[in-house]
C-alpha positions as CSV (number, residue, x, y, z in Angstrom):
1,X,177.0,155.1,180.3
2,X,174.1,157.1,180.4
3,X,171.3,157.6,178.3
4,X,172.6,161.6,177.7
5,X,176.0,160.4,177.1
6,X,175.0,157.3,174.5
7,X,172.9,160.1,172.7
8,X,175.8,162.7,172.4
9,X,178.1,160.2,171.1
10,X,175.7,158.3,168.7
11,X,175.0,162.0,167.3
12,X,178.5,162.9,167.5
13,X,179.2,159.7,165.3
14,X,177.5,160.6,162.6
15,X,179.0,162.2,159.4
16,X,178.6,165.7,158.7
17,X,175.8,167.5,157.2
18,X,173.8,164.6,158.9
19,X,175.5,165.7,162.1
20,X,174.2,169.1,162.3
21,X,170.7,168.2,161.4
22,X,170.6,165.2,164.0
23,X,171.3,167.6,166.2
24,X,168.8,170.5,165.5
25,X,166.4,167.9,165.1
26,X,167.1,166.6,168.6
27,X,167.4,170.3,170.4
28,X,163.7,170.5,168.7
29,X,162.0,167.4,169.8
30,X,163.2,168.0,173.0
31,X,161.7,171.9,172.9
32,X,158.3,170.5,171.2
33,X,158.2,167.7,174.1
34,X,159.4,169.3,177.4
35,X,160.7,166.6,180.0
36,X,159.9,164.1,178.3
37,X,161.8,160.6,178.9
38,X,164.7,160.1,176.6
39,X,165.3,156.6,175.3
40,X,168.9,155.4,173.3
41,X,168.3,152.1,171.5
42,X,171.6,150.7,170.0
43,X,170.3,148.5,167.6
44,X,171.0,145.7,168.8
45,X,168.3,142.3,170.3
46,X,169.1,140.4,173.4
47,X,171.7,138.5,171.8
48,X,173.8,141.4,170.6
49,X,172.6,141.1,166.9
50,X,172.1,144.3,165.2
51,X,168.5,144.5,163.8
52,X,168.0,148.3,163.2
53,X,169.7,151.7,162.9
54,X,170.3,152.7,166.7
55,X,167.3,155.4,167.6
56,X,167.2,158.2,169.8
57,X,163.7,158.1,171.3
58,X,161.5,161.0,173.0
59,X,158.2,160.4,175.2
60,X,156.6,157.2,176.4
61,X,153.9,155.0,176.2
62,X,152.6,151.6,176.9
63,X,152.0,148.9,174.0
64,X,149.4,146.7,174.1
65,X,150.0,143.2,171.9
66,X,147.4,141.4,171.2
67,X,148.1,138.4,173.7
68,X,147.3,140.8,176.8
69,X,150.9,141.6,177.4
70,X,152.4,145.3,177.0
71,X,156.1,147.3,177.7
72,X,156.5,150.5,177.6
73,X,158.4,152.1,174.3
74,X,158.6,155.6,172.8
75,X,156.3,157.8,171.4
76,X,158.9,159.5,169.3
77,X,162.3,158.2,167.5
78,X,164.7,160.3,165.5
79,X,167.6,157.6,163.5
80,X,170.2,158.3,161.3
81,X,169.9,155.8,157.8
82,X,171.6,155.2,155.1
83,X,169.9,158.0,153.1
84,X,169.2,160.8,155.6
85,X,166.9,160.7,158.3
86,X,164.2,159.1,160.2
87,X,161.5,160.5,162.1
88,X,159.0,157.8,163.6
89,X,155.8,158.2,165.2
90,X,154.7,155.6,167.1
91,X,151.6,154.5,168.5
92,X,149.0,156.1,165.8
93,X,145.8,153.8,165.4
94,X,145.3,154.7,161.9
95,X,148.0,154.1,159.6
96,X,146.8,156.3,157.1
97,X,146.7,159.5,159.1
98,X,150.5,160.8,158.6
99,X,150.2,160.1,154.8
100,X,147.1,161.6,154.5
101,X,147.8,164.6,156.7
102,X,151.3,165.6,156.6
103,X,152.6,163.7,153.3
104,X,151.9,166.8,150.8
105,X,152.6,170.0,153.5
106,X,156.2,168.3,154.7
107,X,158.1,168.7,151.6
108,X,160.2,166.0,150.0
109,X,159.8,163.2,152.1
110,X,158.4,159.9,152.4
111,X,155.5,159.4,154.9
112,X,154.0,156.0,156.2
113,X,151.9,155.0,158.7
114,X,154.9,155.9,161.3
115,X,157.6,157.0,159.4
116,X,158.8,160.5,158.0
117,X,161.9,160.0,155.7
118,X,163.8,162.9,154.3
119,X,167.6,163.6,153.2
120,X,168.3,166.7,155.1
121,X,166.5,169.1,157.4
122,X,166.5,171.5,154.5
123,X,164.4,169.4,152.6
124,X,161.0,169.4,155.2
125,X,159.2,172.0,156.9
126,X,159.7,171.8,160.5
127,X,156.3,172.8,161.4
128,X,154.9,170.4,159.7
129,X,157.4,168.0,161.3
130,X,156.2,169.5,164.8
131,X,152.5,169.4,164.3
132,X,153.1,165.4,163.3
133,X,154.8,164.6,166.5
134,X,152.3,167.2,168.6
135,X,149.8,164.4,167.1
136,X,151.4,161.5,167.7
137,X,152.2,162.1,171.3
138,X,148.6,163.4,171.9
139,X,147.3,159.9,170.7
140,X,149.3,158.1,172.7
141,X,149.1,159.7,176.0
C-alpha cells in the first residue's frame, strides 16, 4: 500500500469531528509545505508492537544521535490521540522555543518543546499553527 493510500485510510479511520479536522489539518500542512515528502508511521517497532499513535509525517530531515549515527525522520507529524490532536515539531534545538513563542498566541492548547496539543481545530489559531511549523522546518533544513 502506498504512503497516500495508508494516509487516506488512517484519516478515514478516525471518528468524526476528529475526521474533519485531521483532514483540514492535513490539506494545510501540505499547502504550508509544498512537495514535501510524506511519511505514514503505523505505530508499530520492528517487532510489530504498538508503541505510539500512528502519525502522518510532512518534510524531512536527518538526526544526528549522539554516537555518530543518524536516519532520516520528519520534520512535521500530525496524530490523532485520545483527546484530540497532535501536532509535533521535530528537530528544534531549544526546547523552550514553541512554549515560549507560540504557547499564549495558539489558543487552548498545550505546547512543549515539540508538541502542540489541542481538542479540535476550533480551539487554535491556525496561523499561529503555521508560523510554528514555518519555524520548525526552517531549523531543520
Amino acid at each position: 500500500m502506498t504512503v497516500k493510500a495508508q494516509i487516506k485510510d488512517y484519516l478515514a479511520s478516525q471518528p468524526e469531528p476528529k475526521q474533519k479536522d485531521l483532514q483540514e489539518l492535513h490539506r494545510l500542512i501540505l499547502k504550508w509545505m509544498p512537495g514535501c515528502k510524506c511519511w505514514f508511521l503505523d505505530g508499530r517497532d520492528s517487532t510489530g508492537k504498538i508503541v505510539s499513535n500512528p502519525n502522518i509525517g510532512y518534510g524531512e530531515y536527518i538526526i544526528q544521535y549522539a554516537n555518530g549515527t543518524s536516519k532520516p525522520f520528519f520534520q512535521v507529524g500530525l496524530s490523532a490521540n485520545s483527546s484530540g490532536i497532535s501536532v509535533y515539531v521535530m528537530g528544534i534545538p531549544d526546547k523552550t522555543y514553541l512554549p515560549k513563542t507560540f504557547g499564549k498566541k495558539i489558543g487552548k492548547a498545550s505546547v512543549t518543546g515539540y508538541c502542540i496539543k489541542f481538542k479540535s481545530l476550533k480551539d487554535i489559531n491556525p496561523e499561529v499553527l503555521e508560523a510554528a511549523i514555518r519555524y520548525g522546518v526552517s531549523v531543520t533544513v
